[in-house]
N, C-alpha and C positions, 0 to 999 in steps of 0.2 A: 762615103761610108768607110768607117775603120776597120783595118784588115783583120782575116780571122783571127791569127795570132792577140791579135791587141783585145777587140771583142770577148775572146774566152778567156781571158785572163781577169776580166772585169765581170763575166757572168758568172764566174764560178766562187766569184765572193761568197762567204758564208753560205753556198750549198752543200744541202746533204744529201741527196741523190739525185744524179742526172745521167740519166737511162734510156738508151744507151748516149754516150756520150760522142762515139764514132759518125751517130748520125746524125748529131747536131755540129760535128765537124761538116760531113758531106754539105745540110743544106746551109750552112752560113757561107761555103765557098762557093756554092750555087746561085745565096742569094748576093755575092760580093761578085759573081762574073756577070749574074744578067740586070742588074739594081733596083729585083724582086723582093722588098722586104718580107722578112717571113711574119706569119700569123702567132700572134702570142696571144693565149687563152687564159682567162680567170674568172673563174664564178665565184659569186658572192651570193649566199642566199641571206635575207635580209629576213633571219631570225629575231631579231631585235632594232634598238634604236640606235643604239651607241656606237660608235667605232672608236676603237682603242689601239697601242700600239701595238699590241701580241697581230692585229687585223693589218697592219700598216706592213706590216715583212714583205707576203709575197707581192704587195703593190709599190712595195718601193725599187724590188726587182724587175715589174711590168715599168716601173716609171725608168728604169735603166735600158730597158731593150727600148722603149721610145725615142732616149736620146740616142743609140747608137742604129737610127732611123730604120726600128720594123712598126707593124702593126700591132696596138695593143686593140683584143678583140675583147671587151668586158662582159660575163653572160650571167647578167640579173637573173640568182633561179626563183622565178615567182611561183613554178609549180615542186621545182624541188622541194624548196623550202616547207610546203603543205606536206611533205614526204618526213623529212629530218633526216640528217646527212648523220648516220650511225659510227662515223668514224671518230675515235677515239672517246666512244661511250658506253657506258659498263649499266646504261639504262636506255627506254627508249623516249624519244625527246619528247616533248607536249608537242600534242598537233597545234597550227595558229591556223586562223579564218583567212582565206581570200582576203578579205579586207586591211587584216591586221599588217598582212606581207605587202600590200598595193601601200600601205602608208609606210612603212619600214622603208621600203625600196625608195619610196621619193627623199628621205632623210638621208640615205646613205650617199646616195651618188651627189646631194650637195656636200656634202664629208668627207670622202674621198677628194674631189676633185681638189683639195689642198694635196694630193701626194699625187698623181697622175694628171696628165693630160687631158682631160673628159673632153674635152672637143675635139681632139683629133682621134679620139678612142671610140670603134665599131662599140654599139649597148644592142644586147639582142637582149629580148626577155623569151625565159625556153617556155613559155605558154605557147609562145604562136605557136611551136612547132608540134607540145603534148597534148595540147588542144584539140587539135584535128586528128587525131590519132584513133585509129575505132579497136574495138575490142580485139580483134586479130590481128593488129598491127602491132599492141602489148603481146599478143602471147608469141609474135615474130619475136619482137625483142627480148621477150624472157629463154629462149632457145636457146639464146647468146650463149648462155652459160649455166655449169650444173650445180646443184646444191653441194655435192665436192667443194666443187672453187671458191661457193662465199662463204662455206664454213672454215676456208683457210684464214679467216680474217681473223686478228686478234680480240677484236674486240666480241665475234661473237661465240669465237671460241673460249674466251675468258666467262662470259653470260653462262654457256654449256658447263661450265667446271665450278661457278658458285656453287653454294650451297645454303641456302637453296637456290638453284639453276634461277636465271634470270630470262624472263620470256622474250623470244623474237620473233619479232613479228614481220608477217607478210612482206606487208609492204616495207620494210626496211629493206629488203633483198632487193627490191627495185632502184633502191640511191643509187649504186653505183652503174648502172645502164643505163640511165637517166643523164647522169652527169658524163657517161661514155657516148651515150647519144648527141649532146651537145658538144661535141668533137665532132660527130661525124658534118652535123648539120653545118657547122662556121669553116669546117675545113682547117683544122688546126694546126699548129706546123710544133706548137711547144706549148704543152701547158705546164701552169705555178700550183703549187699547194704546197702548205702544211706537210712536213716527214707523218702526219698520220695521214693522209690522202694517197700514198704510193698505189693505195690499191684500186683507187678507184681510176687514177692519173692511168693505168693499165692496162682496166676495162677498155678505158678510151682508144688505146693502141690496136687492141683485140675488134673491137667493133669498127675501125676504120681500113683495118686491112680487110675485115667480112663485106664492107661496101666496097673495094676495091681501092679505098685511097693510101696514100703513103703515112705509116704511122705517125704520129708525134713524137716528140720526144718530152720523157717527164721529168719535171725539174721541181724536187722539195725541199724546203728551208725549212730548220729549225724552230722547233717550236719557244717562243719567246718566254722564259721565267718571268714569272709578275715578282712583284713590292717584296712578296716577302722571303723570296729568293730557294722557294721549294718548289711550288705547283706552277703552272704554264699561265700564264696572267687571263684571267677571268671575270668578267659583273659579277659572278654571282658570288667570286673568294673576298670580291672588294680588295684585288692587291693590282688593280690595272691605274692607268693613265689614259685618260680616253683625248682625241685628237683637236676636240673643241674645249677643252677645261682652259681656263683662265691662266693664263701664264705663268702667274705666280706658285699656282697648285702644283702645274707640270714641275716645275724647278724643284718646288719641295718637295716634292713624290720623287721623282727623280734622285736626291740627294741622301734620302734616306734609303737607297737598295742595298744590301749588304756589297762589300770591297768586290767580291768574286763573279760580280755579277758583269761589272763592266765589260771585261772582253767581248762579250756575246752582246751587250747594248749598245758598244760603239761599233760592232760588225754589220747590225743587224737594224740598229734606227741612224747608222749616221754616213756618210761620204769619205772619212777620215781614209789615209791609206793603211796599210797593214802593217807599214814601220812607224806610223804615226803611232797604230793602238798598241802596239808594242808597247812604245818607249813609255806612253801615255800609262798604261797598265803594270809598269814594272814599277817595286817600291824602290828600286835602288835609284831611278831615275825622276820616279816624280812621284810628289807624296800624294795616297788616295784620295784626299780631300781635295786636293787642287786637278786631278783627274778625278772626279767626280764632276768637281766645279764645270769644267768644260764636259763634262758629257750633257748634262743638266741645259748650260747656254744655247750647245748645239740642237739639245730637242726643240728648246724654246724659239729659238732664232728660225727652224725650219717653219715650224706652222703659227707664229705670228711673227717673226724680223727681227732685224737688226736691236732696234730700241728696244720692243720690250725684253730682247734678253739681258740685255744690260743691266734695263730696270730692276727685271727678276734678281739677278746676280747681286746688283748694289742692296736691295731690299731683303735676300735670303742673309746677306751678310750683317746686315743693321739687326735684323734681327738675334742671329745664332751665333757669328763673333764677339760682334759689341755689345749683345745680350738688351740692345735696345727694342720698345714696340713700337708695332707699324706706323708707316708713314700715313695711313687711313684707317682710322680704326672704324666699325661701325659700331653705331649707338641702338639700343635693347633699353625700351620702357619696362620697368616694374609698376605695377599698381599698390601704391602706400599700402591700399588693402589687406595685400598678404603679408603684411610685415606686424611682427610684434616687437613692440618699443623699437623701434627702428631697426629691428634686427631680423636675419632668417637663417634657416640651415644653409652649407654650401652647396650640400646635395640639393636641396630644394631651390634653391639658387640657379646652379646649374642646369637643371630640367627647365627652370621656366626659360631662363638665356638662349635656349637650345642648343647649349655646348655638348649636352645631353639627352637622350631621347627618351630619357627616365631617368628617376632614382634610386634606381638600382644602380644603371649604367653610369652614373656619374659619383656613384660611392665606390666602383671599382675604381675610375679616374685615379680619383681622391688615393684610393691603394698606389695606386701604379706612379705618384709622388710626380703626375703632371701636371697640379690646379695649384695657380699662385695667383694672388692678389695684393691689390694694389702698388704704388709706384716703388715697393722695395721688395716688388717679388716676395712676397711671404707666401712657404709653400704650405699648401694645409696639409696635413699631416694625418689629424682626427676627421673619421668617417662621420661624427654626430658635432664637428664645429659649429661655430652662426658665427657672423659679420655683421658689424655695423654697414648698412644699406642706404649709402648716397649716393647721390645724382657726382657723376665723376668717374666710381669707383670703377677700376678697370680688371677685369677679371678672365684669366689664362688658362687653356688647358691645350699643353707644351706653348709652341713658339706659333703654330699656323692658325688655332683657334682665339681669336683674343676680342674682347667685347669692353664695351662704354657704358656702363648704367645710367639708363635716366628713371627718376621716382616720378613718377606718373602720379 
């Protein structure tokens, strides 16, 4: 095991509170005298299907206290999850079915297990333990703490001050007890969240010294900016990277993040040292494009290898340097049918291709001077253009969308 020295120099990468930090000096020289790995906690409640990279932070930090040999304890919230975890939301979440979170949960942990160790990682699901739990054993737990303390939270102190006030509900007050009680039950030595979890990562402290055990210590990472380099990467802004996307997507999502973003995505999705991202991130040393390049290879190479970052790299460049199309194009039947004298709108074009998901949407395209056709790139320009419509014609909207007509 690496000394304490060496260990916290490497866990304090890219965090933004670790609290207290004196006591995760004590137990790392504790766990370096007697070759007690300590317990490292993270719940995930499996709100949805997808895992993206804003979800990949504090498990690439679980996947770092692995290699410098503690215990990653992973805590599926299947009952949380029925609750909604009110941090960092200005509404309350939709409730999901039992059913919904039992399918959700079996998707994640095969998605995950590209960024963590899943076999050697403790999985508790906090049902066993909410389950059994009878009605006075809730109102033990809600004692914990007073409506004072959860109205210190910002988010529902922010709900209090709309206008109009946004409702809070009951049961929101229970997340954070819930997820402190799943501390107490794993015996937790350190848990990870999101800078918007500090408060519940607290609860946990508060509720583990009321059973008698030694606090945790809580350790939060920044919250990961999405695509489009305002809001924290999200499904639902459509500005994420999700963990299973196709190689080629990752690279190009990846390359188009604005210049300011890198620091915080090579700190936070990659292994790089701190004078790497330095040098990597300064213009006077290396130009954004070519520090992008390699941020981009690095996502790609972690969750699918070697080759295909290459691929992706060689591929993003045939396309966006040498302004040539893909190495595979895929082919999109039209039915003569809708064609008049061999000709159609582009907009209407474009909706059937599904480069579009209407004709609205793809008349905005057409504005935004991204739909080129055929093999000299001709950009359309007019929102009411037509095309002569053959089997061949290869038709563009930017450089990642690009399709092959065949006349059906």
């Amino acid at each position: 095991m690496k000394s304490v020295a060496e260990q916290l120099e490497r866990i304090r990468r890219g965090v933004e509170h670790l609290v207290p930090e004196a006591e995760l000096v004590k137990k790392l020289e504790r766990s370096v005298q007697t070759g007690k790995p300590l317990r490292i906690k993270y719940g995930i409640d499996p709100t949805g299907s997808d895992v993206h990279l804003g979800h990949t932070v504090p498990l690439r930090k679980m996947r770092l206290f692995q290699e410098l040999g503690h215990q990653a304890v992973l805590i599926i919230g299947n009952y949380t999850a029925l609750v909604g975890d009110p941090s960092g939301r200005i509404e309350t979440r939709p409730r999901l079915t039992p059913e919904q979170v039992a399918a959700n949960a079996s998707d994640y942990l095969r998605q995950i297990s590209a960024i963590i160790d899943i076999d050697k990682a403790e999985k508790h699901y906090n049902g066993d333990w909410f389950s059994r739990m009878t009605f006075l054993d809730v109102m033990a737990l809600t004692s914990k703490i007073t409506v004072q303390r959860m109205l210190e939270r910002d988010d529902f102190t922010r709900r209090l001050r709309a206008e109009p006030s946004v409702p809070i509900y009951l049961h929101e007050c229970l997340y954070p007890l819930m997820q402190g009680q799943d501390s107490v039950e794993i015996h937790a030595d350190v848990e990870l969240g999101g800078s918007e979890q500090l408060f519940n990562l607290m609860v946990g402290r508060r509720l583990q010294e009321d059973a008698g055990q030694e606090p945790q210590v809580c350790l939060t990472l920044p919250i990961l900016i999405g695509l489009d380099g305002e809001q924290k990467m999200g499904k639902s802004l459509g500005n994420y990277i999700g963990v299973r996307e196709p190689p080629y997507d990752q690279f190009a999502k990846t390359m188009s993040i604005p210049d300011g973003l890198m620091h915080q995505w090579f700190t936070l999705l990659t292994d790089r040292s701190p004078e790497e991202i330095i040098r990597l991130t300064d213009p006077k040393t290396t130009h954004p494009r070519d520090a992008k390049l390699t941020l981009a290879a690095d996502i790609v190479r972690f969750y699918h290898g070697e080759a295909s970052a290459q691929e992706a790299t060689a591929e993003w460049i045939k396309r966006n340097t040498k302004r040539e199309d893909p190495s595979e194009i895929p082919e999109v039947a039209i039915s003569a049918e809708n064609l008049t004298d061999g000709k159609m709108l582009v907009a209407k074009l474009l909706a059937a291709l599904k480069l579009a998901s209407s004709n609205n949407e793809a008349r905005r395209l057409i504005q935004g001077g991204g739909v080129t056709i055929g093999p000299d790139r001709e950009k359309v320009a007019d929102v009411n253009a037509t095309v002569m419509v053959t089997s061949g014609l290869i038709v563009r909207v930017g450089n990642r969308k690009v399709v092959r007509v065949r006349v059906a």
